[in-house]
Each structure stands twice: as structure tokens, then as C-alpha cells.
N, C-alpha and C positions, 0 to 999 in steps of 0.2 A: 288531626287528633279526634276531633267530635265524632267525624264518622268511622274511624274505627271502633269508637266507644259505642256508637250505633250498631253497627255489623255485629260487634261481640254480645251487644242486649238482644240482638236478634236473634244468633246463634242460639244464643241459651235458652230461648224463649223454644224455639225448634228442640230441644234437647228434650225440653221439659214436658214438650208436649210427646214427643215420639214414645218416651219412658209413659205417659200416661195413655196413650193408644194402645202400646202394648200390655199395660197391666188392666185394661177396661174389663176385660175377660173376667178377671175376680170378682169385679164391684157385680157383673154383669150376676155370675153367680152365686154371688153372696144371697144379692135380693131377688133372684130368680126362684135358686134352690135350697136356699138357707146354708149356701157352705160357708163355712168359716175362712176370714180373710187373714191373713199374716200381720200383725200387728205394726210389721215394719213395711208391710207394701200401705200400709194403710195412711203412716205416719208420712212413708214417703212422699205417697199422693198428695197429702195435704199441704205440702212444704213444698213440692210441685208446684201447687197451684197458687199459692202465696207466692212464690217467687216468677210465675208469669205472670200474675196482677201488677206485681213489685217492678216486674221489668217493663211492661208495656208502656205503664207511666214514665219511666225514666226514656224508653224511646221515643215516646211523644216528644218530650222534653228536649229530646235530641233533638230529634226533628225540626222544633221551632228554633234551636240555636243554630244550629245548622240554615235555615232559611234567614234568620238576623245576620250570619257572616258572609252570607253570596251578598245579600242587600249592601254587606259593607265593601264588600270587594269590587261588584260595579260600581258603586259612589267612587269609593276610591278611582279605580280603573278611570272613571269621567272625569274626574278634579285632575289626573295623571295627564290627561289626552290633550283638556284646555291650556297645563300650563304649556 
């Protein structure tokens, strides 16, 4: 279960970035040539990147829960083997 919740923080983190490579080109030319950006590619961006900050943390997080339940599963597994 943890790590599918990991793969899918992953996934979306990927999603979110690939949506923000492809919109760079605006921001590029926003501050380049002064053009004007779409106020929903703008909002989007930022909601992007709140939500790969948002996720990264919540991977970490997996991460460490995930490295606490192998720790328990070899315990286990030893306690299993001596009796």
C-alpha cells in the first residue's frame, strides 16, 4: 500500500513538472519580450509547483515509512526463523 501511494506521489510529481517544461516557453517570454502570459497558464504554474513541493514532502515521508516496514518485516522474518 505505501508504495503505491509513493509511485502515484511520484507519478504526479512527473506530471507536474512535464506541464511546467512545457509551459517554460511563456514565463520565458513573458520576461524576455514583455508578452503577456494567460492568466490560467500562470495560475496553473503556480498550483504546479505548490503541489510538487506538496508531494515531495509527502514522498519523503513515504520513503521513511516504507524503510520502518522492511525494518519490521526482517525483525519479524528473524523472530519467525528462531522460533
Amino acid at each position: 500500500m505505501t508504495q503505491e501511494k509513493l509511485n502515484a506521489a511520484e507519478a504526479a510529481i512527473i506530471s507536474h513538472q512535464e506541464y511546467l517544461n512545457d509551459t517554460d516557453w511563456q514565463v520565458i517570454a513573458k520576461y524576455e519580450r514583455g508578452r503577456e502570459m494567460p492568466s490560467e497558464v500562470a495560475e496553473k504554474r503556480a498550483q504546479a509547483v505548490d503541489e510538487i513541493n506538496r508531494l515531495r514532502i509527502e514522498a519523503e515521508q513515504l520513503k521513511v515509512q516504507l524503510e520502518v516496514e522492511q525494518t519490521n518485516i526482517e525483525e519479524n522474518y528473524g523472530t519467525i526463523q528462531e522460533v
